[in-house]
Backbone as JSON Lines, residues from 0, in Angstrom:
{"i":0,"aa":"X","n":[314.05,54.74,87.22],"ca":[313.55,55.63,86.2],"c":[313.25,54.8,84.93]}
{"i":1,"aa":"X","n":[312.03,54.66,84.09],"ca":[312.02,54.37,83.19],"c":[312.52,54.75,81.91]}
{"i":2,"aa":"X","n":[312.44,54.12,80.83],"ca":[313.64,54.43,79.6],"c":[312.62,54.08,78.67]}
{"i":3,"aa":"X","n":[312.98,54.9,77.49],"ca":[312.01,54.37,76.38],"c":[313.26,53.97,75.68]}
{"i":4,"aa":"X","n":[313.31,52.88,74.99],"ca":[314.32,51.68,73.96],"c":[313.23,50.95,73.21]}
{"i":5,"aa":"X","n":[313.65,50.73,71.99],"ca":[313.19,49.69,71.09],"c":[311.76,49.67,70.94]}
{"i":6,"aa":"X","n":[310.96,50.83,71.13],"ca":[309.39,50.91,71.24],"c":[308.77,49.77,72.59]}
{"i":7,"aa":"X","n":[309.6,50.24,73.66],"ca":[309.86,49.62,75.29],"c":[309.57,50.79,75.77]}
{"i":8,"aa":"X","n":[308.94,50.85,76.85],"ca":[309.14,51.6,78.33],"c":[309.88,50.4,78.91]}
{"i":9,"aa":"X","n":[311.17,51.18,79.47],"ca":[311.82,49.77,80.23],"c":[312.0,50.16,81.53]}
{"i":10,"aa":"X","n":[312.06,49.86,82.6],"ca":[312.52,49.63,84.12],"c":[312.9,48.17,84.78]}
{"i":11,"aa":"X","n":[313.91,48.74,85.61],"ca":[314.25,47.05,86.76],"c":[314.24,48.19,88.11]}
{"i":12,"aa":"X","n":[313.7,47.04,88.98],"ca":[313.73,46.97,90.08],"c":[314.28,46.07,90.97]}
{"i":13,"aa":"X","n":[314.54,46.6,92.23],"ca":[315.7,45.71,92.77],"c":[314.89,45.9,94.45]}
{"i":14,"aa":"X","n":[314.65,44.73,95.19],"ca":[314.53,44.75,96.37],"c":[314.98,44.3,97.2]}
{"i":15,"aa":"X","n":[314.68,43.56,98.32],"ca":[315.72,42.81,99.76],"c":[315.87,41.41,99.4]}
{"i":16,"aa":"X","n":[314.68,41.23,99.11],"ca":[314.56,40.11,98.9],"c":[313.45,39.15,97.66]}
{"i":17,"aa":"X","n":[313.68,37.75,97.74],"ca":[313.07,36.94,96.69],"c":[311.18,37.86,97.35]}
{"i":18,"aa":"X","n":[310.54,37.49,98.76],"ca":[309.21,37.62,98.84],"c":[308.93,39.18,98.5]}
{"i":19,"aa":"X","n":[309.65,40.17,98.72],"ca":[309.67,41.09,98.52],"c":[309.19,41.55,97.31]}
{"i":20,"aa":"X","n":[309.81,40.96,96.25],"ca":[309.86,41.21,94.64],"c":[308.87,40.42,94.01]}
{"i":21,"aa":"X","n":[308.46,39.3,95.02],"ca":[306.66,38.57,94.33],"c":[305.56,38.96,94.98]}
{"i":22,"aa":"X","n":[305.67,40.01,96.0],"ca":[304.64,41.03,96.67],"c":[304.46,41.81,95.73]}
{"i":23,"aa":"X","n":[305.72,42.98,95.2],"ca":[305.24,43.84,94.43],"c":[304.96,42.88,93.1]}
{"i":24,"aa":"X","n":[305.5,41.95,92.48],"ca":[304.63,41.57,91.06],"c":[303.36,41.18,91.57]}
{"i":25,"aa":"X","n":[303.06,40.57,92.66],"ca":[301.5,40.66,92.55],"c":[300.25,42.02,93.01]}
{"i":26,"aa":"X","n":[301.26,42.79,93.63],"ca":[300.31,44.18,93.65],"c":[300.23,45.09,91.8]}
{"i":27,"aa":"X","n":[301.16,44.44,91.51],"ca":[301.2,44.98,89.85],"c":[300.26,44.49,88.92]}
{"i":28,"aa":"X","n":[300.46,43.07,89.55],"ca":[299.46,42.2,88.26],"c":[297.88,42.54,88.94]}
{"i":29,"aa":"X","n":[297.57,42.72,90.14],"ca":[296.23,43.02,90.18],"c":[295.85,44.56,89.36]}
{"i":30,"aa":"X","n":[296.86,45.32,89.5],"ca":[296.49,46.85,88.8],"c":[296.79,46.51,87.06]}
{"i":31,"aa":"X","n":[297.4,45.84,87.03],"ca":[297.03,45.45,85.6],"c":[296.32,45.17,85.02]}
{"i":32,"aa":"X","n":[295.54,44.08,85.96],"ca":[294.34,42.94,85.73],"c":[293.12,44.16,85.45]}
{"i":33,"aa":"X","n":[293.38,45.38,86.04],"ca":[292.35,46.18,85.96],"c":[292.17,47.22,84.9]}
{"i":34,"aa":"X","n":[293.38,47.43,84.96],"ca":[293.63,48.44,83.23],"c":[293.42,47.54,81.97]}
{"i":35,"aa":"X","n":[293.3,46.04,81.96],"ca":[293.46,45.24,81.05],"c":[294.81,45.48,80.32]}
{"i":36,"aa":"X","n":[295.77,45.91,80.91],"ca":[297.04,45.87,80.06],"c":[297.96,45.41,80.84]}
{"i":37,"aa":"X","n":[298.76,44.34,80.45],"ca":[299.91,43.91,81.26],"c":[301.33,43.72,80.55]}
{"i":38,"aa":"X","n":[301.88,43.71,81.46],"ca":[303.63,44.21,81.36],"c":[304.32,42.72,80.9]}
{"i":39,"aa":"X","n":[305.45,42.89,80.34],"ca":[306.38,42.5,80.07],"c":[307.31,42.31,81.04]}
{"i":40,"aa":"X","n":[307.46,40.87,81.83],"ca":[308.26,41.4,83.0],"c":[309.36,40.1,83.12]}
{"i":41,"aa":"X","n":[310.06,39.9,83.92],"ca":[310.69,38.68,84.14],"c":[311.13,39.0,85.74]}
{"i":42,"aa":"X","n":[311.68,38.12,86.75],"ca":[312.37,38.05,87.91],"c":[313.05,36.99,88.3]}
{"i":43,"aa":"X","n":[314.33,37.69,88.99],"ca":[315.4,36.69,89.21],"c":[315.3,37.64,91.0]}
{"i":44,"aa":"X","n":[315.05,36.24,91.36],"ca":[315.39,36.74,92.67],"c":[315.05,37.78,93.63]}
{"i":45,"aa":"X","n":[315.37,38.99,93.39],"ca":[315.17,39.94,94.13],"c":[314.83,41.08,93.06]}
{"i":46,"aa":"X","n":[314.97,40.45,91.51],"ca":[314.99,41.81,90.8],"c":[313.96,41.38,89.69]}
{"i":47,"aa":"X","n":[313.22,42.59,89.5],"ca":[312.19,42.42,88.64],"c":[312.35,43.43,87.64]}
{"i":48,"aa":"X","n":[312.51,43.0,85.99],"ca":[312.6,43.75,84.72],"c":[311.36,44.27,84.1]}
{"i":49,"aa":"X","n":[310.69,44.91,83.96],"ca":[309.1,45.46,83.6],"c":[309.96,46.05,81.59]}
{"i":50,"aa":"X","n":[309.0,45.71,81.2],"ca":[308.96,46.55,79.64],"c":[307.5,46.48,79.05]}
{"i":51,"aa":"X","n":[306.94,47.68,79.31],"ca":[305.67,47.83,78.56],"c":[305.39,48.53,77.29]}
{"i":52,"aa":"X","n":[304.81,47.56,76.51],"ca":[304.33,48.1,74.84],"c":[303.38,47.19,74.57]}
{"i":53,"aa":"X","n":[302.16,48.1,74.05],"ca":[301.39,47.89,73.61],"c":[300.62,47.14,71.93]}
{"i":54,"aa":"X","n":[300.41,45.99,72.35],"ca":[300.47,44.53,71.18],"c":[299.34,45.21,70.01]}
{"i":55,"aa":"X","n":[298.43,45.62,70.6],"ca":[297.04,46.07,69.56],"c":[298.08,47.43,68.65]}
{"i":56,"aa":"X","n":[298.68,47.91,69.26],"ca":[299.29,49.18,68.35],"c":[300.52,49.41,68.04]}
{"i":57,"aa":"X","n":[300.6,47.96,67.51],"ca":[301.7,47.64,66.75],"c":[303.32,47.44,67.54]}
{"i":58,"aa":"X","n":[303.24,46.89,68.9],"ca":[304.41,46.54,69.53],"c":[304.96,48.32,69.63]}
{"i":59,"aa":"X","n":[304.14,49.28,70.5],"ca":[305.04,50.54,70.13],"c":[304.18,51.09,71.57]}
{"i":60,"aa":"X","n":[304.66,52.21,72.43],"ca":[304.93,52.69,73.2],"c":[303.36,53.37,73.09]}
{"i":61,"aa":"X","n":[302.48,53.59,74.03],"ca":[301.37,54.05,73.97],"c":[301.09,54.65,75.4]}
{"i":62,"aa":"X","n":[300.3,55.64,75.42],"ca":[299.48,56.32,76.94],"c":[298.98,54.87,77.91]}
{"i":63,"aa":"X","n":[298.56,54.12,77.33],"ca":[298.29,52.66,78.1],"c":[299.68,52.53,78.89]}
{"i":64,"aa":"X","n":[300.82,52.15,78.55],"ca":[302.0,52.2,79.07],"c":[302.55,53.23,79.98]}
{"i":65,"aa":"X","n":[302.06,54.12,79.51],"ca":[302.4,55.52,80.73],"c":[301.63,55.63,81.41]}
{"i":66,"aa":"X","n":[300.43,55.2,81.56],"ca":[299.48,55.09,82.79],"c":[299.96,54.32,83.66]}
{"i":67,"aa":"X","n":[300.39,52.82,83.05],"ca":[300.87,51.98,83.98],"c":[302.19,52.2,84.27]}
{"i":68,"aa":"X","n":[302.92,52.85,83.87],"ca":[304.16,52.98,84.71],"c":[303.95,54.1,85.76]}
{"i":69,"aa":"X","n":[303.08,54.8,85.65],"ca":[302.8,55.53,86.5],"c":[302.29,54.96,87.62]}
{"i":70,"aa":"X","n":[301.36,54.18,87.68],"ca":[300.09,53.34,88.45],"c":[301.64,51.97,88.98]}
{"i":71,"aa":"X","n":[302.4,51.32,88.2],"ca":[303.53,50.93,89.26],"c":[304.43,51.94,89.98]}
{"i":72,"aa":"X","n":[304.83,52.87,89.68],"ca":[305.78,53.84,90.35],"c":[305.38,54.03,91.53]}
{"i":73,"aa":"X","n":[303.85,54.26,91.53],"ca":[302.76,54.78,92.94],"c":[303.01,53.34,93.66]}
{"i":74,"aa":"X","n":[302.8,51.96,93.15],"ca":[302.99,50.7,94.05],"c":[304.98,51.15,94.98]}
{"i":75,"aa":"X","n":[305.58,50.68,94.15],"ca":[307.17,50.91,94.38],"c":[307.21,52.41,95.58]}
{"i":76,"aa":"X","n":[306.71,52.9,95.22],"ca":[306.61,53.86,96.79],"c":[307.87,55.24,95.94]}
């Protein structure tokens, strides 16, 4: 479930494994590549941290961000 913190949409995800968790960052980064907005993310292993906010409007939580957490939620199944 995502969280709004600190003018963040935040989520982690957790999968089986290391290939697992660089499948879904790259089904993410192509839907990103297409919205022109991309996430804030990091991964260790099996777990991937997403925080999206939007840089043009002032580091703060925007419909851009809720599209894409929406548009990853639909990847994550």
């Amino acid at each position: 479930m995502w969280t709004e913190e600190n003018n963040k949409l935040q989520r982690s995800f957790q999968f089986k494994n290391f290939s697992e968790a660089f499948a879904f960052m790259a089904r993410v980064a192509l839907a990103a590549e297409k919205m022109n907005h991309h996430p804030d993310w990091s991964n260790i292993y099996n777990k991937v941290d997403i925080k999206l906010y939007t840089h043009d409007a002032g580091n703060t939580v925007t419909e851009k961000d809720r599209k894409l957490a929406k548009v990853i939620d639909g990847i994550v199944g």
